[in-house]
N, C-alpha and C positions, 0 to 999 in steps of 0.2 A: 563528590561528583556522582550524580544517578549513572545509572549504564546508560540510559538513554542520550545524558548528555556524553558520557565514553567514548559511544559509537559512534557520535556526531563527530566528536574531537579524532576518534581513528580515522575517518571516511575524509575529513579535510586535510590531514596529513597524507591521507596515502594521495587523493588525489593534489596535495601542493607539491610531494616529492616527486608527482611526475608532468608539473609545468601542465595540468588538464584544466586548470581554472580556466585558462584561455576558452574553451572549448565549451566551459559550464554555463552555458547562459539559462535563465529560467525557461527559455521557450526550447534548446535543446534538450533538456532536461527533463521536459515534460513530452518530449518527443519520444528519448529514449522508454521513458516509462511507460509510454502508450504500446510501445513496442515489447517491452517485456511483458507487460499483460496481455498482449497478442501470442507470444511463447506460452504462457502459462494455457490460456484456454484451448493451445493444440492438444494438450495434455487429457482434457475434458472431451475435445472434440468425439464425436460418433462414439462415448460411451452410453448407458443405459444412467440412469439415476441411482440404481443398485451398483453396478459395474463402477461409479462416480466416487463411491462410498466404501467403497471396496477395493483401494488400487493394492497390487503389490510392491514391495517392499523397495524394490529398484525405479516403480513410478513414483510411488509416494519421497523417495530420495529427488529422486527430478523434479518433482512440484515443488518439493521445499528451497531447492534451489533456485528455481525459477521465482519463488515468492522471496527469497530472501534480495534477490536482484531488484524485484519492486520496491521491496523497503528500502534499501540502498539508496536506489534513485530518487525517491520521498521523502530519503533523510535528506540528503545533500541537496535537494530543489530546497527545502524546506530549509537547510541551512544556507542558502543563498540569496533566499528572498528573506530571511531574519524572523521567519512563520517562526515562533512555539507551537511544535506541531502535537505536542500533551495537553497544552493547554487549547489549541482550538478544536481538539476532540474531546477534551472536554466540554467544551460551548456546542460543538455541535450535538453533543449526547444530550443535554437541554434541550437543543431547541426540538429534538425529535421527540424527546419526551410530551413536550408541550404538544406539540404537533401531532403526534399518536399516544395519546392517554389509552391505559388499559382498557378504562369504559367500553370505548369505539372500536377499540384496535385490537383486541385480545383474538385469537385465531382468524383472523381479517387480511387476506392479499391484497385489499384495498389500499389504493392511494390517497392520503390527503388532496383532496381536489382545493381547498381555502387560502 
């Protein structure tokens, strides 16, 4: 078993040990998650780009936690709706490939407008 699937198989046990399936529906789930990426960017809020790049050691412990929270919740959504979510990052890492070739893309903010 990968760790990826480990972490799947911990995250449904701890949430079936506490009767939360109820609770997990894919639109809650994507609720919550919207919501722990709203935590995370207070994190960022009214820093500099430098300051961004540069947290201490006590922020950088609260982002990580705050980002491990996202993963959580994008596993277990991901495990709810039966997403392979290795494999469709892998397909999406294709299609952006496709979609920003180095030729076009290479130091480019640009968006594919096509």
């Amino acid at each position: 078993m990968s760790e990826h699937e480990d972490l799947v198989e911990r995250l449904r046990e701890f949430s079936d040990a506490r009767n939360w399936g109820q609770f997990h529906s894919p639109k809650n789930l994507a609720m919550a998650l919207s919501a722990e990426v709203g935590e995370l960017l207070e994190h960022f809020q009214w820093l500099t780009e430098a300051e961004s790049n540069d947290l201490a050691v006590s922020s950088l412990e609260s982002v990580a936690l705050e980002m491990a929270d996202i993963f959580l919740y994008l596993l277990r959504l991901s495990d709810v709706l039966g997403v392979d979510l290795v494999a469709a990052a892998n397909r999406k890492i294709e299609i952006n490939n496709k979609k920003y070739p180095v030729e076009t893309s290479y130091g480019s903010k640009k968006k594919h407008l096509g």
